[in-house]
C-alpha positions as CSV (number, residue, x, y, z in Angstrom):
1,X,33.8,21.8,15.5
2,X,31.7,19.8,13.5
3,X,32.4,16.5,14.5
4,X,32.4,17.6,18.2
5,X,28.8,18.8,17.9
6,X,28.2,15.5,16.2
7,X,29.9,12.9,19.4
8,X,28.0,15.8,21.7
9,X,24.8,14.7,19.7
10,X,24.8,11.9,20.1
11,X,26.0,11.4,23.8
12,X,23.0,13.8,24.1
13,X,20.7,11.4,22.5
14,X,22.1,8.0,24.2
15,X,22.0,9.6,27.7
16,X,18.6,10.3,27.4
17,X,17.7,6.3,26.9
18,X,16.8,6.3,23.1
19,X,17.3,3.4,20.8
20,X,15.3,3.5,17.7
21,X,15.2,0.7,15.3
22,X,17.1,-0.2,12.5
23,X,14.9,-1.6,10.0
24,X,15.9,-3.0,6.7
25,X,14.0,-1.5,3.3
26,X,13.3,-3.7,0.5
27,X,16.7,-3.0,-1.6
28,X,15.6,-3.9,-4.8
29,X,12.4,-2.6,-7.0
30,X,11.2,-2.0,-10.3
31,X,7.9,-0.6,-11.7
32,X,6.4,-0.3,-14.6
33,X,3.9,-1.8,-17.4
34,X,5.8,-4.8,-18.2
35,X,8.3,-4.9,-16.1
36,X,7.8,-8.8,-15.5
37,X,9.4,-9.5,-18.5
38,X,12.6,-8.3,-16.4
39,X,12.2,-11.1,-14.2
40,X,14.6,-13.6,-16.1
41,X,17.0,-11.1,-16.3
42,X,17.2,-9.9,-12.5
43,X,17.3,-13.4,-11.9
44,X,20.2,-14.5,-13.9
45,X,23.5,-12.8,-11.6
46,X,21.6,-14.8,-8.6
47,X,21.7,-17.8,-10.0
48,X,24.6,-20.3,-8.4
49,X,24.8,-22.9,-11.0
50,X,22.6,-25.3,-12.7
51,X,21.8,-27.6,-9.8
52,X,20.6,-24.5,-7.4
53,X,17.2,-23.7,-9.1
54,X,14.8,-21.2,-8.4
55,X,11.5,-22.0,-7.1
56,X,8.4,-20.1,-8.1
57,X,5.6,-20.5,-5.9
58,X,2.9,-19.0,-7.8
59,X,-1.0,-18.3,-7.3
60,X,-2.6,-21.6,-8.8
61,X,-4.9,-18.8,-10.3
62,X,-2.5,-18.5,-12.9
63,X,-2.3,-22.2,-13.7
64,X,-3.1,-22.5,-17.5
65,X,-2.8,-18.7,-18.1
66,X,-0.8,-16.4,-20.1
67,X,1.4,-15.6,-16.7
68,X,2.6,-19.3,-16.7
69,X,4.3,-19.2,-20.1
70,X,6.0,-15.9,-19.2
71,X,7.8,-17.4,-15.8
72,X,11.2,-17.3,-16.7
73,X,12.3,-20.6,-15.5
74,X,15.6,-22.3,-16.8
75,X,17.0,-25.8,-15.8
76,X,15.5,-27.4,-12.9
77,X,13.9,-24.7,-11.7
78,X,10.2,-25.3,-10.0
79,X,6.7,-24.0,-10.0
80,X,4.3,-25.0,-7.4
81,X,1.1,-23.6,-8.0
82,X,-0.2,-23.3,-4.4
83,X,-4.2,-22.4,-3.8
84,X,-5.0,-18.7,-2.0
85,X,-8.2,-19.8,-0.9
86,X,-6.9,-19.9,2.8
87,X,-4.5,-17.6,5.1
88,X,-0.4,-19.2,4.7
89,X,0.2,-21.9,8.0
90,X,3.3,-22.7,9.8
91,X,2.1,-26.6,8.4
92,X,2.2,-25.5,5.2
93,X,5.3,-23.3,5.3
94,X,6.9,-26.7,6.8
95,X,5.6,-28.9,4.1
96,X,6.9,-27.1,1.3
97,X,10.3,-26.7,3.2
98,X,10.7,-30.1,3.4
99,X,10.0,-30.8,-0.2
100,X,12.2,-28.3,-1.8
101,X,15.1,-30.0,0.5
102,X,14.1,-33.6,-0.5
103,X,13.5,-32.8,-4.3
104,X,17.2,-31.2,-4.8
105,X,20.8,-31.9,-3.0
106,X,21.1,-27.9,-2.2
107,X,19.8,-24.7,-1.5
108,X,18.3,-23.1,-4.3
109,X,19.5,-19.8,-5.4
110,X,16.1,-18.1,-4.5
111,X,12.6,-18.6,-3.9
112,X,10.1,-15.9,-6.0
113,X,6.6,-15.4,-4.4
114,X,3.7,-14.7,-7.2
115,X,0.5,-13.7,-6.3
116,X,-1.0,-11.7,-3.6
117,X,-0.3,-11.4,0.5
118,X,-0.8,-15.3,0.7
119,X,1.9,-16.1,-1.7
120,X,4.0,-13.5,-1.0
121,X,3.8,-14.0,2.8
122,X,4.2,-18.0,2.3
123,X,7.3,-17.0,0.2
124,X,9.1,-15.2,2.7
125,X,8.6,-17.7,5.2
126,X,9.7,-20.6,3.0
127,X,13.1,-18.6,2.1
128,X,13.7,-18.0,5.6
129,X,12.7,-21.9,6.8
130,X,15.0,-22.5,4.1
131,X,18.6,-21.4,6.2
132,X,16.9,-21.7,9.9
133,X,16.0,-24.6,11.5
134,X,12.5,-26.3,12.8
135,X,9.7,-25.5,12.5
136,X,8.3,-22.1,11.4
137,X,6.0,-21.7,14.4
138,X,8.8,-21.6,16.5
139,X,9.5,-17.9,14.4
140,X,6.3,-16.9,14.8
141,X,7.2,-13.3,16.8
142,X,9.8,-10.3,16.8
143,X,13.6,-10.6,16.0
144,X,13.8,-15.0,16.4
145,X,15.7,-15.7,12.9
146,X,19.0,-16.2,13.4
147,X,20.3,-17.0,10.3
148,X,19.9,-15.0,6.8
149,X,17.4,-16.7,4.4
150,X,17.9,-17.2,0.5
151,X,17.8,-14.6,-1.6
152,X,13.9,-13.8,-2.5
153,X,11.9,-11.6,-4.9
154,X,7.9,-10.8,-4.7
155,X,5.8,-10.6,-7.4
156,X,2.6,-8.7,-6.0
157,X,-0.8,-9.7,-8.5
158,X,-3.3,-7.5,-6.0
159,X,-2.8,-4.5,-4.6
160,X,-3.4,-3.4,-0.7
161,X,-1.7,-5.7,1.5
162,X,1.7,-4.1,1.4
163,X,3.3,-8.1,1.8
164,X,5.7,-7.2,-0.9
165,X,7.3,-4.2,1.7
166,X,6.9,-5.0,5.1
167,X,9.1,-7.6,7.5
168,X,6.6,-9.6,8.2
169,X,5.4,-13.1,7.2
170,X,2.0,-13.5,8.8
171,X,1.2,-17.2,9.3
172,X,-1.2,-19.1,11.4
173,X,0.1,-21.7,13.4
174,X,-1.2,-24.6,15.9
175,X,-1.6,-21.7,18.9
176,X,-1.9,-18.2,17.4
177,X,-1.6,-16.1,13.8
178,X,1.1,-14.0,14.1
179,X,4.1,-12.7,11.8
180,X,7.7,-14.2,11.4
181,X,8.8,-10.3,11.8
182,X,12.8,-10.1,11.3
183,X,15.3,-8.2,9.4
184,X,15.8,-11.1,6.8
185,X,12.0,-11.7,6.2
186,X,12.0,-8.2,3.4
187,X,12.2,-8.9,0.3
188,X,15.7,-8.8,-1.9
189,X,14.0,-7.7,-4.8
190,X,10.7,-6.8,-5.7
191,X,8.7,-6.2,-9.3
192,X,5.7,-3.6,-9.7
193,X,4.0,-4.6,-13.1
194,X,0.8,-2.9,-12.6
195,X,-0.2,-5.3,-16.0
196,X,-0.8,-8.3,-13.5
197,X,-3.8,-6.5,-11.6
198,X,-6.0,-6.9,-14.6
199,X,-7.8,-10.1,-13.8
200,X,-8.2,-9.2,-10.0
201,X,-12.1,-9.7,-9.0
202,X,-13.8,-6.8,-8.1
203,X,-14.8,-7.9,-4.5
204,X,-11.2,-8.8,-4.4
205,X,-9.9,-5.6,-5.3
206,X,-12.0,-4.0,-2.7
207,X,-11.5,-6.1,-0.2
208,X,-7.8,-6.4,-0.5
209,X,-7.6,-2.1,-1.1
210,X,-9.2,-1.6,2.2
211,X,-6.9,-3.8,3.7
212,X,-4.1,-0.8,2.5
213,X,-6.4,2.2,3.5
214,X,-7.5,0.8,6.7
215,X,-3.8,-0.1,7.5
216,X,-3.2,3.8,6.7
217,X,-5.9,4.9,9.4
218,X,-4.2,2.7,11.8
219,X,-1.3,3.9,11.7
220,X,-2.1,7.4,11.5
221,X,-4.5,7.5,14.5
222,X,-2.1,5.1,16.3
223,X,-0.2,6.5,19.9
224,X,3.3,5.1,17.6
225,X,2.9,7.7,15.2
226,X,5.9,10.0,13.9
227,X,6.9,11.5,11.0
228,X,8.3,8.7,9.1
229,X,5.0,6.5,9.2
230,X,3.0,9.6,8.3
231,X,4.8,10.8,5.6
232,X,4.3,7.5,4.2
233,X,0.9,6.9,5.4
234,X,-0.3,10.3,4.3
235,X,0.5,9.3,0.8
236,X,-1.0,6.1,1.0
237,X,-4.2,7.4,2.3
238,X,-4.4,10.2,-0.6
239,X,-3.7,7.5,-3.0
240,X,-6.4,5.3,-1.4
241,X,-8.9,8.1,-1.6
242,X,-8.4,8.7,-5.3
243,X,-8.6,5.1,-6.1
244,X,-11.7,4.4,-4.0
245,X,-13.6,7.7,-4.7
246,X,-12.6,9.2,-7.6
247,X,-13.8,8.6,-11.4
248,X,-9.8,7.6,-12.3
249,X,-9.3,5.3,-15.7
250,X,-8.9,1.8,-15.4
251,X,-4.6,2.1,-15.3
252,X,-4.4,5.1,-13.4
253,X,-6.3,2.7,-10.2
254,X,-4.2,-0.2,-10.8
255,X,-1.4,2.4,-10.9
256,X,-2.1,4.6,-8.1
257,X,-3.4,1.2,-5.8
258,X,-0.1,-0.4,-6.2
259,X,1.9,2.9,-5.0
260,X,-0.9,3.1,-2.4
261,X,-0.3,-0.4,-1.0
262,X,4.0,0.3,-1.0
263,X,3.4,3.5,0.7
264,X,1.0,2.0,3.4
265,X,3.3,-0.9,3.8
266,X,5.9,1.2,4.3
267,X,3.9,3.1,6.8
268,X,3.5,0.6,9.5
269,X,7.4,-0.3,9.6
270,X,8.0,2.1,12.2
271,X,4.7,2.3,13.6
272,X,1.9,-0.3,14.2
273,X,-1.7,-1.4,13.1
274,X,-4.9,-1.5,15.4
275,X,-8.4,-2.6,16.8
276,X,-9.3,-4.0,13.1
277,X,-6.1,-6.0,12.4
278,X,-6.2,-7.0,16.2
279,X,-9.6,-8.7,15.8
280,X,-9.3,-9.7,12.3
281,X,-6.8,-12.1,13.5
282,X,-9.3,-13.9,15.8
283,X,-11.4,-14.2,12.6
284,X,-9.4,-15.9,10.5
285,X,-7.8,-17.7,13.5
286,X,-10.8,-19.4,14.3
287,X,-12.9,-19.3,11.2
288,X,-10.3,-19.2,8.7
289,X,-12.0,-15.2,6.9
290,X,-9.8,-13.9,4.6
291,X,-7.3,-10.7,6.0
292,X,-8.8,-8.7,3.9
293,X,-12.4,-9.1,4.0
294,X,-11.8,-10.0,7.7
295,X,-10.4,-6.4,8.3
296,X,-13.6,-4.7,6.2
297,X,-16.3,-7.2,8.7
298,X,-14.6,-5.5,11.5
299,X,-14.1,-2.1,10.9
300,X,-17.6,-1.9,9.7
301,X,-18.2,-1.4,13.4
302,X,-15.2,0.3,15.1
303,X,-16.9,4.0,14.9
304,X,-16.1,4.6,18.4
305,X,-12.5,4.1,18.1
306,X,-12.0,5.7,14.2
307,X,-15.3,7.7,13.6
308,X,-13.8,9.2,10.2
309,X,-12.2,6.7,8.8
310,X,-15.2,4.3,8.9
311,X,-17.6,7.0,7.2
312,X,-14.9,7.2,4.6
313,X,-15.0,3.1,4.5
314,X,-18.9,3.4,4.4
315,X,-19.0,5.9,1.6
316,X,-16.3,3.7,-0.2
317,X,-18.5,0.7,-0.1
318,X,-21.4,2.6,-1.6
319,X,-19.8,3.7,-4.2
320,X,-18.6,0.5,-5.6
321,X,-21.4,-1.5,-4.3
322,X,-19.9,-3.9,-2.2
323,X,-22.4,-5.6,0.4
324,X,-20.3,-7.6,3.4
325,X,-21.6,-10.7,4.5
326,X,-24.0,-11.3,7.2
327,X,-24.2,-13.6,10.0
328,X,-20.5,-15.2,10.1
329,X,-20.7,-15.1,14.0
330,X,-24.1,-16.2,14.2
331,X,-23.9,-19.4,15.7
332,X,-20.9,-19.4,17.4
333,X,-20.1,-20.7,20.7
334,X,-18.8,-19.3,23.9
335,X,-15.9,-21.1,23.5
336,X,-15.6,-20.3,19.6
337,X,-16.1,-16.6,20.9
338,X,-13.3,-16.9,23.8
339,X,-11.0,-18.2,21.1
340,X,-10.9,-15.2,18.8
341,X,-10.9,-12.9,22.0
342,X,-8.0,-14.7,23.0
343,X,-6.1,-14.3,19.8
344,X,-7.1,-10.7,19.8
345,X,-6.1,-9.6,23.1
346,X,-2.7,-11.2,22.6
347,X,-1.6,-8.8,20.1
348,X,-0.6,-6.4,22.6
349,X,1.8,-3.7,19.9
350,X,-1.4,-3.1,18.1
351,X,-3.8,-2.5,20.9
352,X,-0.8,-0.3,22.0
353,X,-0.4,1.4,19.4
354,X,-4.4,1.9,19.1
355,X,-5.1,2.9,22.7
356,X,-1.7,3.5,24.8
357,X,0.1,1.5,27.0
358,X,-3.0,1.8,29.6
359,X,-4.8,-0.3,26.8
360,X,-5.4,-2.9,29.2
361,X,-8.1,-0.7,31.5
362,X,-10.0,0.6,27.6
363,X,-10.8,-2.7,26.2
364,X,-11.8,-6.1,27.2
365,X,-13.4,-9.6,26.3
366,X,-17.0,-8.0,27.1
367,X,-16.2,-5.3,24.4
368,X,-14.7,-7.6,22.2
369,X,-17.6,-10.3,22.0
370,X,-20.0,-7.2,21.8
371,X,-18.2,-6.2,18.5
372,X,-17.4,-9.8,17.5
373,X,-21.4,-10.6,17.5
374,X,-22.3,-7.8,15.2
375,X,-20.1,-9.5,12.3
């Protein structure tokens, strides 16, 4: 009787057109004060042999610091100490394929990510560029990897961007900035060691936290909500609102960001992001703006589309005293202006998700520049 109510369930559910995605979690984490000193250990049943090293691309950040000496590197492995100071490209994803396949004579048994969504983005991308061939650019979209890429672990140092759960490598390439979004872009292992926030910049922090809670308003006001993303971007929201407005200690906000940043990662896996992600992508398209800070310059001014969760962003701001910059619009041209509108208005799931499938007849490039020339 049972399984008869299951096959009529299910005959139910195909007849009436559904087909939901199947999206892969990241299989592998550990938390916890000093759980990087783990690393050399989860790395060891992955290694192949002594001529398939690991490569470590780390935040140069870290060059010189206490972090280096704790890498647990063994043989040939690598560190490349790459710079964060701009958003990962499909050139640079490329470049450091290439390398990696000239410097040894076969795969290596993984590639680790350290640092925050740059690195850990730019890590997934290079594991995947690793198996699959071309150029990344040609990946830049929804479900183009064919083949499986090597096994890879992030290492989050910043909390907010929720790179270290999602599917997504966001890269900017020679046309557009869009993800390498696949089932073999997650992550095979992932370490929380709430210990590596500590020398995160304040502005940083901020920046890079609103990234997280403004992900969570997305997705929560969003037409592709359900109860998977909220349960998850409930949490993540709570946690946000603690760390951003609440007197917590010093380890209870690294703690509670880095949960917040899973949970809101997690959040958007089976829903989407908005208006702010949508334009921030122009921004840093065009004028190369941080994600972070790009997503805080824009939702400074999207009232009219989420009126709550900007006077929470506004009375987060003043409370940790955080003035955006002025006047990075300013001079632009029409043309400079037409570019980010076009990079904008080609993300059609998150204007979807933000104003329905009619989104088309709510929005448009007059609206956009309007918005734009506030920043």
């Amino acid at each position: 009787m049972k399984i008869e109510k299951q096959i009529e369930k299910k005959e139910k559910g195909a007849a009436a057109g559904h087909k939901y995605k199947n999206f892969p979690m990241v299989p592998k984490v550990i938390f916890g004060r000093g759980s990087f000193m783990q690393l050399g250990e989860i790395l060891l049943p992955k290694r192949r042999n002594s001529d398939a090293p690991f490569i470590f691309l780390v935040d140069d950040f870290f060059h010189g610091k206490d972090l280096e000496q704790q890498i647990p590197w063994l043989f040939n492995d690598q560190i490349i100490f790459i710079s964060a100071e701009e958003e990962p490209k499909t050139a640079q994803v490329d470049a450091l394929v290439a390398k990696i396949k000239s410097d040894f004579d076969e795969l290596p048994s993984g590639v680790v990510g350290i640092g925050g969504g740059t690195l850990l983005d730019l890590a997934k991308a290079v594991a995947i560029m690793l198996t699959n061939k071309g150029s990344s650019e040609q990946y830049q979209g929804w479900d183009l990897v064919a083949n499986r890429a090597v096994y890879h672990v992030g290492v989050p140092t910043i909390s907010g961007t929720g790179a270290e759960v999602s599917r997504t490598a966001v890269l900017s390439g020679p046309d557009k900035k869009l993800g390498i979004n696949s089932d073999y872009t997650t992550y095979d292992q992932v370490v929380l060691d709430p210990n590596l926030l500590k020398t995160v910049p304040k502005e940083q922090w901020f920046y890079t936290g609103m990234d997280c809670f403004i992900h969570c308003i997305e997705s929560l006001t969003g037409t592709y909500l359900n109860a998977f993303s909220q349960s998850y971007g409930e949490k993540a929201l709570d946690l946000c609102k603690e760390v951003f407005l609440e007197n917590l200690s010093e380890e209870e906000s690294e703690e509670k960001l880095m949960m917040a940043s899973w949970h809101g990662g997690m959040s958007i896996a089976y829903s989407q992001v908005g208006v702010a992600h949508a334009m921030s992508y122009g921004l840093s398209y065009l004028l190369g703006v941080k994600h972070g800070i790009g997503n805080c310059l824009v939702f400074e001014h999207l009232g009219e589309f989420y009126p709550k969760g900007v006077a929470l962003f506004r009375k987060m701001k003043a409370k940790h005293g955080i003035s955006l910059p002025k006047g990075i619009c300013a001079n632009l041209s029409e043309e400079d202006f037409n570019i980010m509108i076009s990079v904008s208005l080609s993300m059609d799931a998150l204007w979807e998700n933000a104003l329905g499938t009619n989104w088309r007849e709510k929005i448009n490039a007059e609206k956009l520049k309007e918005i734009y020339s506030k920043i």
